[in-house]
C-alpha positions as a Markdown table, in Angstrom:
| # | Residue | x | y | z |
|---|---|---|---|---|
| 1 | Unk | -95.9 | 4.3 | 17.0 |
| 2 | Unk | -98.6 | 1.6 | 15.8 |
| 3 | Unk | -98.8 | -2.0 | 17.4 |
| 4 | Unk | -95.9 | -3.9 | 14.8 |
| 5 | Unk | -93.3 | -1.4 | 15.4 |
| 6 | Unk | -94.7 | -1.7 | 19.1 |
| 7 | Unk | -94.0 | -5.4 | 19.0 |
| 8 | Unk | -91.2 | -5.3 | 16.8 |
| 9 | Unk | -89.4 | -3.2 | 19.6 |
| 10 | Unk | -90.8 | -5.5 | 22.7 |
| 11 | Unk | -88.9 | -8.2 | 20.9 |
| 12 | Unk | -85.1 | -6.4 | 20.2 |
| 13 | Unk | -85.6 | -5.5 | 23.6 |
| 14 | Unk | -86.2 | -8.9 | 25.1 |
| 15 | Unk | -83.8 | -10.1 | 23.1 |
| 16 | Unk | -81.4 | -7.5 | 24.5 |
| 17 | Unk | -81.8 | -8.5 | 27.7 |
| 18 | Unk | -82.2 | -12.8 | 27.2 |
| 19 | Unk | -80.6 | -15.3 | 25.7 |
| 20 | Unk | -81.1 | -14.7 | 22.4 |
| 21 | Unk | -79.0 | -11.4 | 22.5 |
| 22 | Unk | -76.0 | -13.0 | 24.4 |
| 23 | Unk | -72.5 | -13.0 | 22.5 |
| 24 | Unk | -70.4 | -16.4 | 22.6 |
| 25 | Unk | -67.5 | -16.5 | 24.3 |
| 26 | Unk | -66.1 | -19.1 | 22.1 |
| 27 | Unk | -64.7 | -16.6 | 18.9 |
| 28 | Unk | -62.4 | -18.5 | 16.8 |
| 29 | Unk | -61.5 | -22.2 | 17.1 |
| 30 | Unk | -58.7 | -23.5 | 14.7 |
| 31 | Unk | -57.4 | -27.2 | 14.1 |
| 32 | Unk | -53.5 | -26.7 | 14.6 |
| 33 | Unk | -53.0 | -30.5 | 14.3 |
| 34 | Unk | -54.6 | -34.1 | 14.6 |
| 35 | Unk | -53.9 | -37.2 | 15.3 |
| 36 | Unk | -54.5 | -41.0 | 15.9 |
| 37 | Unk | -55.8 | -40.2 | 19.6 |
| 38 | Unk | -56.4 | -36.8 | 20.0 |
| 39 | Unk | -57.2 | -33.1 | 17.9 |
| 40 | Unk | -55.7 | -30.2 | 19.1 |
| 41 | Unk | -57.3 | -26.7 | 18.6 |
| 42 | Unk | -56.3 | -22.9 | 19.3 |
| 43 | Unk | -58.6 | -20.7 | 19.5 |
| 44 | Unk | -59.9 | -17.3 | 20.9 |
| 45 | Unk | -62.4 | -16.5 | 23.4 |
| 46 | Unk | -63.6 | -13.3 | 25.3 |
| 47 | Unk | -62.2 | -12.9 | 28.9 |
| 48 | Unk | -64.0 | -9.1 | 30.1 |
| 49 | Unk | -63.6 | -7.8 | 27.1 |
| 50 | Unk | -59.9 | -9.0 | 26.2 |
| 51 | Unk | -59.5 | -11.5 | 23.4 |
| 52 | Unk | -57.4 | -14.1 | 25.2 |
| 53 | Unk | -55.4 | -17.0 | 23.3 |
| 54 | Unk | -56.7 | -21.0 | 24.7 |
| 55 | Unk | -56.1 | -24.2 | 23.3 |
| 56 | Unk | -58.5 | -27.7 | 23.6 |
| 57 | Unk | -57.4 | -30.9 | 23.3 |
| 58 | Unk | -60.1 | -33.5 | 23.0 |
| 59 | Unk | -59.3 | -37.3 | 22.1 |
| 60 | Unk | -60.5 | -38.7 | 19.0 |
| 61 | Unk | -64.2 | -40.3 | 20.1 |
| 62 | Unk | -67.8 | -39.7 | 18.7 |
| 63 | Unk | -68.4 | -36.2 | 19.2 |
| 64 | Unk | -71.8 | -37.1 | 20.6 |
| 65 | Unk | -70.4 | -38.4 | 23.6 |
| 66 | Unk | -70.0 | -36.0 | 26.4 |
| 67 | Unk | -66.6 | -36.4 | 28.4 |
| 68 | Unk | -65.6 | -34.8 | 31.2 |
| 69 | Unk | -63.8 | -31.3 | 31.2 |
| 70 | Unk | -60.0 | -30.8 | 32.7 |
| 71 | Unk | -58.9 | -27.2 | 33.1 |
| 72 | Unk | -55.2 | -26.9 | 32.8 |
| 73 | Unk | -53.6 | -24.3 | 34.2 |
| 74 | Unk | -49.9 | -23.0 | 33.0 |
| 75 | Unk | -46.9 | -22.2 | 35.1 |
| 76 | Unk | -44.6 | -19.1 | 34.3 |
| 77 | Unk | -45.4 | -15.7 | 34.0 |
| 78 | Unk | -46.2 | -13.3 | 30.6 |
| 79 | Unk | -44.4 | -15.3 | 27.6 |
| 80 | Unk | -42.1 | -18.0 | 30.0 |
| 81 | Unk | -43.7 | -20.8 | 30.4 |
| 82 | Unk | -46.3 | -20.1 | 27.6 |
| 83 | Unk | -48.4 | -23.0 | 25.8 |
| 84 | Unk | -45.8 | -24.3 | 23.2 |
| 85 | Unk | -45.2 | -27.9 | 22.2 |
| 86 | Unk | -43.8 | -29.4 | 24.8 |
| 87 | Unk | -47.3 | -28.3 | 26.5 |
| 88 | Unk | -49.5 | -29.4 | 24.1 |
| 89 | Unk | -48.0 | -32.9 | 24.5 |
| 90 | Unk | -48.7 | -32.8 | 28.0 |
| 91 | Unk | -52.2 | -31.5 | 27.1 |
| 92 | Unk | -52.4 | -34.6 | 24.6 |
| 93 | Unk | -52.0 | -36.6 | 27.4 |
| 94 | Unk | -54.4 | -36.1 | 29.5 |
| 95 | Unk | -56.6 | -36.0 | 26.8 |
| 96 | Unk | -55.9 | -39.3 | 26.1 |
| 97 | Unk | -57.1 | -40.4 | 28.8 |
| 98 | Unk | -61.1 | -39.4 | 28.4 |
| 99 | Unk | -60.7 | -35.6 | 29.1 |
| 100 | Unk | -62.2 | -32.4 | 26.9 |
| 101 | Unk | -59.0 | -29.8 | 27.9 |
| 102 | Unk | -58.6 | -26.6 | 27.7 |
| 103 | Unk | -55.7 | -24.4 | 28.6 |
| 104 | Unk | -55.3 | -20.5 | 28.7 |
| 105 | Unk | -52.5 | -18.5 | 27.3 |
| 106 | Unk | -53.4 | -15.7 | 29.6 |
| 107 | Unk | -53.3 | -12.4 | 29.2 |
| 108 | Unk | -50.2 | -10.7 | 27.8 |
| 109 | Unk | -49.0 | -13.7 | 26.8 |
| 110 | Unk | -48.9 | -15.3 | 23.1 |
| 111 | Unk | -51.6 | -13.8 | 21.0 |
| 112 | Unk | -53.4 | -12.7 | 24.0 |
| 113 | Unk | -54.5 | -9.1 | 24.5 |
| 114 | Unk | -53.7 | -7.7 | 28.4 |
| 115 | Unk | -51.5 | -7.3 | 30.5 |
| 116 | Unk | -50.2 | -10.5 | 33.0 |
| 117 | Unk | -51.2 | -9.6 | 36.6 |
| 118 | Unk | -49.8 | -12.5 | 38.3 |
| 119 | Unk | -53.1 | -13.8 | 39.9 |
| 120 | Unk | -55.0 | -10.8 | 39.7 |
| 121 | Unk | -58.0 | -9.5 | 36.9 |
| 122 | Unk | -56.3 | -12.3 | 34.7 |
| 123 | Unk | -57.6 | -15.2 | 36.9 |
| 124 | Unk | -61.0 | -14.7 | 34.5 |
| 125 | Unk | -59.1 | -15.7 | 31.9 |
| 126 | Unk | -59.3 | -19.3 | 34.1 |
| 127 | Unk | -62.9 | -18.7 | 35.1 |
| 128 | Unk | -64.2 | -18.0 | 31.2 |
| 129 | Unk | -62.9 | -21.3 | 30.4 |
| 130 | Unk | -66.2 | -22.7 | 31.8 |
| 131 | Unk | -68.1 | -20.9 | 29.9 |
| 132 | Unk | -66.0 | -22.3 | 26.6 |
| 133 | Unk | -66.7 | -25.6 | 27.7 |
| 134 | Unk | -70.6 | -24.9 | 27.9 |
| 135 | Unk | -70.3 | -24.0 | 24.4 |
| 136 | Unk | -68.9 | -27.2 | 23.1 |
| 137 | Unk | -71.5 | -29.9 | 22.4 |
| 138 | Unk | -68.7 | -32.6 | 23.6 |
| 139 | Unk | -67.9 | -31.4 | 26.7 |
| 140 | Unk | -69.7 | -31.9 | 30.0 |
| 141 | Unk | -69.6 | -29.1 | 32.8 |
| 142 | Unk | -71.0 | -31.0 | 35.1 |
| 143 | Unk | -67.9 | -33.0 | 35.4 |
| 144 | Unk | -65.2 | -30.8 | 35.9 |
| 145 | Unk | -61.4 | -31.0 | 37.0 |
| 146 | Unk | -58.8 | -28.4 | 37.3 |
| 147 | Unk | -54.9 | -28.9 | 37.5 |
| 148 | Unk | -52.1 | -26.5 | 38.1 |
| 149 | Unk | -48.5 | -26.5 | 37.5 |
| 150 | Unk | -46.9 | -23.8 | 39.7 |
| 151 | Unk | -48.0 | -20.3 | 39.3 |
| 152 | Unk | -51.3 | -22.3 | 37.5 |
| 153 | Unk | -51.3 | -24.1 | 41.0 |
| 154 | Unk | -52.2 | -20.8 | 42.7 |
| 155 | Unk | -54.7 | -19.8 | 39.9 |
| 156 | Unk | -56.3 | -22.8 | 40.9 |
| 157 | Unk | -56.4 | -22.3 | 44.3 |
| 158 | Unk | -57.7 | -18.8 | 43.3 |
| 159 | Unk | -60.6 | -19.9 | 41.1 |
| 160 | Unk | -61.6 | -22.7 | 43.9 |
| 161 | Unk | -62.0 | -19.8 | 46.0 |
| 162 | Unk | -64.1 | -17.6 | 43.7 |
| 163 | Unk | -66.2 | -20.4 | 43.5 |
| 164 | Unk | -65.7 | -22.4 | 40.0 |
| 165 | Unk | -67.6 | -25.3 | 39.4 |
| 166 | Unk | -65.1 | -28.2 | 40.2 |
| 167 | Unk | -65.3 | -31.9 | 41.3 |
| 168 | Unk | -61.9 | -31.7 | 42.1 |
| 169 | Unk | -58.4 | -30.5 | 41.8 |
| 170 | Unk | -54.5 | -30.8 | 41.8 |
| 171 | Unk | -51.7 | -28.9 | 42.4 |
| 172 | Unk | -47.9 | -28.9 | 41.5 |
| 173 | Unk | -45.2 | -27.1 | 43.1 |
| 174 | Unk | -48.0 | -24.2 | 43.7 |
| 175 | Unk | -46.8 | -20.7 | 45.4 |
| 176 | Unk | -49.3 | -20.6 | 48.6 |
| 177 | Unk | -47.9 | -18.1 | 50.2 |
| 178 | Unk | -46.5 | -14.6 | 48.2 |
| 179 | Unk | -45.0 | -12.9 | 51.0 |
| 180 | Unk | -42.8 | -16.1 | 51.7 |
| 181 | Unk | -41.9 | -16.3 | 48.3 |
| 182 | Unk | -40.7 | -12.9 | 47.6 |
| 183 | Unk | -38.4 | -13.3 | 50.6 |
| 184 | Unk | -36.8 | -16.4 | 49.7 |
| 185 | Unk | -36.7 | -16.0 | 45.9 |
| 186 | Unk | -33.7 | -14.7 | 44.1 |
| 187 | Unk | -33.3 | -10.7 | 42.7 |
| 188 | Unk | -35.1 | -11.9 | 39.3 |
| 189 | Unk | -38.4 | -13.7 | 40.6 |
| 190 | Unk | -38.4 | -10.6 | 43.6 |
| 191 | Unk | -38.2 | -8.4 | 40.3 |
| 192 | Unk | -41.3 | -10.4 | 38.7 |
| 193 | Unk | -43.2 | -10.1 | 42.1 |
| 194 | Unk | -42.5 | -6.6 | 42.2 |
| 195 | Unk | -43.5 | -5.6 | 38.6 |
| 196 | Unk | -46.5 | -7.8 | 38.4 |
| 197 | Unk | -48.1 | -7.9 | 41.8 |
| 198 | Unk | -46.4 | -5.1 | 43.8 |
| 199 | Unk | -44.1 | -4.8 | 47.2 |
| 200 | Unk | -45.2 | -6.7 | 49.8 |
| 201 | Unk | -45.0 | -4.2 | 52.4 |
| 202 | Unk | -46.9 | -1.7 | 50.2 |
| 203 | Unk | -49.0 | -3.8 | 48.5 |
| 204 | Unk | -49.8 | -6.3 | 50.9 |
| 205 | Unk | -53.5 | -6.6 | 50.1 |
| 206 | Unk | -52.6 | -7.5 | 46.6 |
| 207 | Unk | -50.0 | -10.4 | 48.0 |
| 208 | Unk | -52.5 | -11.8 | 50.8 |
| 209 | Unk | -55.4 | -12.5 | 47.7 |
| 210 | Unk | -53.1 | -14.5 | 46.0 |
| 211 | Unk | -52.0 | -16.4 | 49.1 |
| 212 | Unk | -53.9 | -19.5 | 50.1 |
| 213 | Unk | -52.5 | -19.6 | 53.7 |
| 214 | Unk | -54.8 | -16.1 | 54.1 |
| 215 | Unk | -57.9 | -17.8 | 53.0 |
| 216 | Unk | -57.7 | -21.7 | 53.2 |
| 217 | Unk | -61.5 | -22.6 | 54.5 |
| 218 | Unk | -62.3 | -20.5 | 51.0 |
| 219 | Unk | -60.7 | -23.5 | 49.1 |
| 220 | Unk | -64.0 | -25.4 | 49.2 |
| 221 | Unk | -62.8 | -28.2 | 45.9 |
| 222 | Unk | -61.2 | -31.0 | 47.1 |
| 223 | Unk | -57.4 | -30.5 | 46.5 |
| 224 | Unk | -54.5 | -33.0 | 45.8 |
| 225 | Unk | -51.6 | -31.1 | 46.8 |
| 226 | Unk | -48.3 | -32.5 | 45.3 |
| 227 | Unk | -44.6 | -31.0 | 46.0 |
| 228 | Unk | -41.3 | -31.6 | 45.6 |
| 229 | Unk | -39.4 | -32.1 | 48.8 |
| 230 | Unk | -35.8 | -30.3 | 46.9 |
| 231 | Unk | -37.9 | -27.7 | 45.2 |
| 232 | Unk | -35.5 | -24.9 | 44.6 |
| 233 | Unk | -38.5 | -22.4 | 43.0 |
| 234 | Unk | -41.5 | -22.2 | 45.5 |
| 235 | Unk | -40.2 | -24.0 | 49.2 |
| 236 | Unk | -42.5 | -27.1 | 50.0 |
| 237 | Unk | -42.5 | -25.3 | 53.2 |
| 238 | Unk | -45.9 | -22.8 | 51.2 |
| 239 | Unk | -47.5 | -26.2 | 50.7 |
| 240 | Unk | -47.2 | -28.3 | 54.1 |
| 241 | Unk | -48.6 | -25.0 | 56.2 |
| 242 | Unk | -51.3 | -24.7 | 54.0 |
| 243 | Unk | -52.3 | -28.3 | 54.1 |
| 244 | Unk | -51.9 | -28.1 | 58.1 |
| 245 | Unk | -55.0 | -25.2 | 57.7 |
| 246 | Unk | -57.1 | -27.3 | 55.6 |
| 247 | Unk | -59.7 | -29.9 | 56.5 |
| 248 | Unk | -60.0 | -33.7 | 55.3 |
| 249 | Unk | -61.3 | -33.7 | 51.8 |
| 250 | Unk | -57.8 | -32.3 | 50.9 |
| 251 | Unk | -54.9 | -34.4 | 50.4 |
| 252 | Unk | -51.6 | -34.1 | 49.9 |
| 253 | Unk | -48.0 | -36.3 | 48.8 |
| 254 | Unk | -44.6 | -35.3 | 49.0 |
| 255 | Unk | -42.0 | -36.4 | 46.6 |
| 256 | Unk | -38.6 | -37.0 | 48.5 |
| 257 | Unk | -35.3 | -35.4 | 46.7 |
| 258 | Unk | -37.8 | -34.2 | 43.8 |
| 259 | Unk | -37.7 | -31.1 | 41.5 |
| 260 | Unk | -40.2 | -27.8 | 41.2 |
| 261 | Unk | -41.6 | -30.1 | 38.4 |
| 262 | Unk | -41.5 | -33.7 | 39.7 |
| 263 | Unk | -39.6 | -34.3 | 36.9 |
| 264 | Unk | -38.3 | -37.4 | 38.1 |
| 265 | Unk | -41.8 | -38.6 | 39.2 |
| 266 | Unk | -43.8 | -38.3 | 35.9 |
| 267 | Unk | -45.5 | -41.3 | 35.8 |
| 268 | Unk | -46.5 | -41.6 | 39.2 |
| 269 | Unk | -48.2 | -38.2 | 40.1 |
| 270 | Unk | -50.0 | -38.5 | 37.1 |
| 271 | Unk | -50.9 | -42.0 | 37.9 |
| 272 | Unk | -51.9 | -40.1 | 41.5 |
| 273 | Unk | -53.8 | -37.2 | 39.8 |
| 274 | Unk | -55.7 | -39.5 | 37.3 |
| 275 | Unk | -56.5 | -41.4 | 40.7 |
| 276 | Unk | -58.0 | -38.2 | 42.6 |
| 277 | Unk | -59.9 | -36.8 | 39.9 |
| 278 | Unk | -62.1 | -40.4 | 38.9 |
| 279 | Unk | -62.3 | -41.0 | 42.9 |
| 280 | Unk | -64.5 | -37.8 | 42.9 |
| 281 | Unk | -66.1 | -38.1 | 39.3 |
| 282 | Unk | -67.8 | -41.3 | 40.3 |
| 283 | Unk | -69.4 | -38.9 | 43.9 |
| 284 | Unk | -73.3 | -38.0 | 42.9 |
């Protein structure tokens, strides 16, 4: 072999093994609509080697300016629940109010490849989402926020515990305890539980990773925890004994004679939520 096919070698190998040779996780992005405040984009991104369906929501600013990031993550399991319209205006607003969003279909859902696990190998789906951000010129990483609406509330708790890079978080009507829930829920979420995650008694392992009350000192984000006090889905029971586990940086606010979804309470948790996430923007 003489010295340029020596050299020529040295380099696909170093690129192999740096930067240069690294695939983006960022695939496809599409505009799906825009308006006076804020662009919304679908697009496509690698999660472990599954090409998983996410949408971002930025406002309508200089694209030189770096906002911060919110993470939002979905209720619902497979196709209920999945990012539609109605979610996209929700995205919208909290775009509007300075955030770069983005939002995961998951896995097995939408125009997602996989297979829904309820918490399990599709919480990377959540944790990717970082790495989309880090693509985007616009988006800063450095601020980061997370919020969950129900079965998103316990991927949030999840990816707090594996570690992502958050100032902060919230939570809404989130499932913190799995055994509890199979118990108490009707025959069709006990048939979800059972198809996605396992039996409890079986497959207790699989039910105690997905249940914050087994873990709480691993939530290590700072965590508004919000419930309603008539939620008929997951019993505000899961969220008051894990709150009673966790130390001071966490708070959380009951709604009195309120819904799985706060419905009746809009404004003011996100008024609260808005609130929690700038208190801990403005920390060093």
């Amino acid at each position: 072999m003489n010295q340029l096919m020596k050299y020529t070698t040295f380099i696909v190998l170093l690129c192999a093994l740096s930067a240069c040779g690294e695939a983006e996780v960022l695939q496809e992005l599409e505009e799906v609509t825009t308006s006076n405040d804020t662009t919304v984009k679908r697009f496509t991104y690698d999660s472990e080697g599954l090409e998983i369906e996410g949408y971002l929501v930025r406002p309508e600013v200089d694209e030189a300016e770096e906002l911060p990031v919110l993470i939002y993550n979905r209720g619902g399991n497979r196709n209920f629940g999945a990012i539609n319209h109605q979610t996209i205006n929700d995205l919208r607003f909290w775009a509007v109010q300075g955030y770069v969003v983005l939002a995961s279909q998951y896995r097995g859902a939408g125009g997602s490849e996989g297979s829904d696990q309820f918490g399990g190998d599709d919480l990377s789906d959540v944790l990717w989402l970082q790495d989309v951000a880090e693509e985007l010129s616009y988006a800063d990483t450095s601020r980061m926020v997370m919020i969950g609406y129900s079965r998103g509330g316990m991927m949030t708790y999840l990816a707090a515990k594996e570690g992502m890079d958050l100032k902060a978080a919230a939570v809404i009507g989130a499932p913190a305890d799995l055994f509890q829930g199979h118990e108490e829920s009707g025959p069709r979420m006990k048939g979800i539980l059972e198809e996605l995650v396992g039996d409890p008694e079986e497959d207790a392992e699989a039910y105690e990773a997905r249940s914050a009350v087994h873990w709480p000192e691993e939530i290590g984000v700072p965590t508004l925890i919000l419930h309603g006090e008539e939620d008929q889905e997951v019993n505000v029971l899961q969220s008051e004994r894990l709150y009673a586990m966790l130390d001071s940086m966490h708070e959380m606010i009951i709604y009195p004679e309120a819904d799985h979804g706060l419905s009746g309470y809009r404004d003011e948790y996100r008024e609260e939520v808005l609130d929690w996430f700038e208190r801990h923007l403005e920390k060093e």
